[in-house]
Phi, psi and omega in degrees: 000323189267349166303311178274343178291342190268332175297345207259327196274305193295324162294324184296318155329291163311286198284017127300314165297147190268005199291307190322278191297008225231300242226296197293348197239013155291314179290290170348311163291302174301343195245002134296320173316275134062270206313323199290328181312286177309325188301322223241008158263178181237080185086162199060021185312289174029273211289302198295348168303313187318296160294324145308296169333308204279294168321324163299319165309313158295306162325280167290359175257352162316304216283289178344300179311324196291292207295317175278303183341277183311359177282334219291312200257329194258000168298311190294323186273299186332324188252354156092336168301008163307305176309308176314319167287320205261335164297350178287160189244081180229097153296156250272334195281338171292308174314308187326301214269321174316309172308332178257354165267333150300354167271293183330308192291317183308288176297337138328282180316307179283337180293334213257320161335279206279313188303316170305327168287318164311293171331302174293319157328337188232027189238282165010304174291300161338305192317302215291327167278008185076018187282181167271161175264349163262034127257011210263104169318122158308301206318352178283003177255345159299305161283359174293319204294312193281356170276359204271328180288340160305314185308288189306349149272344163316299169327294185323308222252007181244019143287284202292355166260337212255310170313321180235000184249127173287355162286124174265345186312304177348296197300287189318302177326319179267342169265358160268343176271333201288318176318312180307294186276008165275006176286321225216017189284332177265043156265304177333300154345298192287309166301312160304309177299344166293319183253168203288343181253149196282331193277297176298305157340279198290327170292309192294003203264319173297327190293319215250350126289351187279311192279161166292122174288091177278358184285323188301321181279351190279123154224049176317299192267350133343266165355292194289340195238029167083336182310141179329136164254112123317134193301356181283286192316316189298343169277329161294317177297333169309286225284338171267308196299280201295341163247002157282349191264283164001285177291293178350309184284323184290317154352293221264351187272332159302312191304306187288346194277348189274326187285154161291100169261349165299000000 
């Protein structure tokens, strides 16, 4: 109960912020651009809506994740209400997980926003070439669900930067690289099996099971080129999402239950 009155207060908190609408109405603009985009090619209008949309989708709802995630924990000490919460007879880890399923609820919501805005892009399109509007690939709302679960590890871990660094620029920083090279692990992947000394070999390998594999949640070009998103993978990929979100929390629940706020 009290997980959720913090979830609910913390969403209310979120959809205030002008960072949010601010980020939601850049992505809006780019997966309309999209259509303006397809206009000025020859055939596949679709697939490039498909991709600019999605991407778009991904990109700013990362930044959204990020910019409120580190908020979650360095907004209270900043306005000093911290004290006032942690004097409270709430432990620090209920706070915690209300603070991060009220970010969640957030991020729902604008992923289910902008997917609905894609959507109509591209039924739009369809109209406009005289189609039926159920040609418009279902399957884009299969890659919305695995860019929504990419936020929410996102989320996790720029919450687990927000716990122990009193810097939130520190916090962002660290939580947009972590974004970037889970984007690149299996280059990353690849550079390790090249080189020769074993040690630096092994450290990149470790490096490459440790971060998050954000290649898993991308099925962009899947998507764009009709191909099966299948319910096994979207169940595997849940289940690597939700248990990298898992450990994250427990991480960010030691740390905070450890930090000092005097």
């Amino acid at each position: 109960m009290r997980i959720m009155a913090i979830a609910i207060n913390t969403f209310k908190e979120a959809i205030r912020d002008k960072i949010l609408y601010n980020l939601l109405f850049f992505a809006l603009l780019m997966i309309g651009a999209s259509l303006l985009l397809a206009t000025l090619t020859v055939g596949e209008q679709s697939k490039i809506i498909i991709d600019i949309g999605l991407a778009s989708i991904n990109i700013f709802g990362a930044l959204i994740a990020v910019f409120l995630g580190i908020g979650l924990i360095s907004k209270e000490i900043e306005k000093r209400t911290i004290y006032n919460i942690i004097a409270k007879p709430v432990p620090r880890y209920q706070f915690l997980m209300g603070k991060y399923i009220g970010l969640q609820l957030t991020i729902v919501v604008n992923t289910i926003i902008m997917g609905i805005g894609l959507y109509l892009v591209l039924i739009s399109n369809e109209l406009r070439w005289g189609h039926s509007i159920f040609n418009v690939n279902f399957d884009i709302w299969k890659a919305i669900y695995l860019i929504l679960i990419e936020l929410m590890v996102i989320t996790a871990i720029a919450l687990l930067f927000s716990t122990f660094s009193s810097s939130s620029t520190l916090s962002a920083i660290f939580s947009i690289a972590i974004y970037l090279i889970g984007h690149l692990t299996e280059e990353l992947k690849l550079i390790g099996d090249n080189l020769q000394n074993f040690i630096l070999k092994e450290t990149i390998n470790l490096f490459y099971y440790l971060l998050p594999n954000f290649d898993n949640f991308n099925v962009k070009g899947r998507v764009a080129y009709g191909l099966e998103v299948s319910g096994t993978y979207l169940s595997l990929v849940t289940l690597y999402g939700i248990s990298y979100i898992a450990v994250m929390l427990f991480l960010s629940g030691m740390i905070f239950q450890k930090r000092d706020f005097k």
